[in-house]
Steps between C-alpha positions, in 0.01 A plus 500: 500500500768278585493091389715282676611223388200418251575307223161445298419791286174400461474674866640787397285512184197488731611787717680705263177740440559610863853563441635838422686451151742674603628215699867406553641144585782454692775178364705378782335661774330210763288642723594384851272743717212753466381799650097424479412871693684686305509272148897454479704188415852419582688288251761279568809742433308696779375765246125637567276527276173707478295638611226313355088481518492159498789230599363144354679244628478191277859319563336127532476199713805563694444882520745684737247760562179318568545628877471833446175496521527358853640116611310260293224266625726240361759472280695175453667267264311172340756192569443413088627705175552392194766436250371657123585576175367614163468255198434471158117371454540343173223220383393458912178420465323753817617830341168629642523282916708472817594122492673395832561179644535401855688236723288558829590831560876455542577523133345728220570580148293794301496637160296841459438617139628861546493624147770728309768716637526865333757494183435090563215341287562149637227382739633385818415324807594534851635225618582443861586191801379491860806561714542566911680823499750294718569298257583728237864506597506134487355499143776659359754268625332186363554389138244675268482202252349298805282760568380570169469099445272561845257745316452273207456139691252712646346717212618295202292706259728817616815360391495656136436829669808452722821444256578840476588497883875395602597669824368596800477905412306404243228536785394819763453426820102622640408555897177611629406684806141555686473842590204719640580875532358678837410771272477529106596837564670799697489862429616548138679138412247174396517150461456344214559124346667242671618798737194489663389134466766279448318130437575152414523450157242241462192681396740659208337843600801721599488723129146468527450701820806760455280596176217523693699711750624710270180561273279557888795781591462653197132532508525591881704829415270578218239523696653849584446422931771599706842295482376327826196427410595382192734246650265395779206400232790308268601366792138364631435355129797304455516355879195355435549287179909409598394376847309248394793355246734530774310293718454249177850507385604444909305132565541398143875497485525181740317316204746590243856547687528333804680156610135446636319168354160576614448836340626395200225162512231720601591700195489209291155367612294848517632753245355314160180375679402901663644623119169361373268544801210807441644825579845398616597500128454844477645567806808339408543692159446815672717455719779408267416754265534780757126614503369362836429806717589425867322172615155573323489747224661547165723741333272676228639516168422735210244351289681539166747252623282244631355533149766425333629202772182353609535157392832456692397732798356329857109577553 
């Protein structure tokens, strides 16, 4: 098994049970091309590796070797990114919600509780600003003070949360793609993660569904089918639940990131009222909690943990 470029080890915790523990990785070797017949991998010094059983190629949003598995369906650049950073959470007072706030849909400011850091025990949150990936370059031209007096005229109650931030590279710059793979797989190499469904951010689901990936792979090749078969049923299962947030993720953007007014009013009007209507609530939550299965159905979870979560858990 070969990972490419994958960066959460919770995915590798997931599929390590399939993995042969004899397993070797590879520092400073980027994969640039694949074999998926014969289950090789070129790196970028032009070495080859392999072969191997399985090539999993996991390398992200902007994956160089999405089209081996054929041209994709689509595969293209969002217009908006965004400019983010981590920061101390101190005495904010939503260490448990996403708190955003909005200027029609041509400015946004966000702060995501995101926890501790390993060898870190301060709780942190994500904070992060609305930017056209155009205007990036511009961005770092312009005086920071007047940008960071921007954020708080806007979000005054942020301000406390921002004086540890003095320059520009105090912030990472964050592009997003839309991307739909003609095939999840080929031969012996498989998508997986934003690889194979690169999305607008705006559902926050991209971790969500790489773990879902990665846990549906792994129970794919212990099923104990062939390595085709295998693929072709992960494949099925996970096409049928990403679609769907794809398609959500695609005609919601407009009413977060756009220069449009009308999304952004339409936004305004029907989000809180549809929030409380019968049936959309739960809707909603499943959406954003990654459990909505395709258009209809729902992503069954093990009973022990909707035990134990229940109260904050969508019906």
């Amino acid at each position: 098994l070969y990972g490419l470029g994958l960066q959460r080890g919770a995915l590798f915790s997931i599929l390590a049970s399939v993995i042969d523990p004899a397993t070797v990785l590879h520092a400073d070797s980027r994969v640039v091309d694949a074999d998926s017949d014969n289950g090789r991998v070129r790196d970028v010094h032009g070495k080859s590796h392999g072969p191997f059983d399985l090539i999993v190629v996991a390398d992200g949003s902007a994956s160089s070797l999405r089209s081996l598995t054929g041209n994709p369906r689509l595969d293209r650049p969002y217009p908006w990114g965004a400019l983010w950073c981590l920061l101390e959470q101190g005495d904010w007072a939503f260490g448990d919600e996403l708190r955003q706030r909005y200027v029609g849909a041509q400015r946004m400011i966000g702060m995501l509780p995101v926890g501790t850091r390993p060898g870190d025990d301060v709780p942190r949150l994500s904070f992060f600003w609305s930017l056209p990936t155009r205007g990036m370059d511009g961005w770092t031209q312009a005086p920071f003070a007047a940008w960071l007096d921007e954020v708080r005229d806007l979000w005054p109650e942020s301000a406390p949360r921002l004086c540890g931030l003095h320059a520009h590279s105090a912030l990472s710059r964050a592009s997003y793609r839309d991307a739909i793979p003609r095939a999840w797989h080929k031969g012996r190499l498989v998508l997986l993660g934003d690889a194979a469904h690169a999305m607008s951010p705006q559902l926050g689901q991209g971790v969500n569904m790489a773990l879902l990936d990665a846990l549906a792979l792994r129970d794919a090749l212990r099923a104990g089918r062939s390595l085709r078969d295998a693929l072709a049923s992960y494949a099925r299962q996970r096409s049928a639940q990403v679609s769907a947030y794809q398609f959500w993720s695609r005609w919601l953007t407009p009413l977060f990131q756009s220069h449009q007014r009308i999304p952004a009013w339409v936004r305004d009007l029907t989000f809180l009222q549809m929030g409380r209507l019968w049936g959309a609530r739960s809707l909603m939550l499943r959406v954003l909690s990654g459990t909505q299965q395709g258009m209809f159905g729902t992503h069954a979870l093990e009973p022990e943990f909707l035990d134990r979560n229940s109260p904050g858990l969508p019906g």
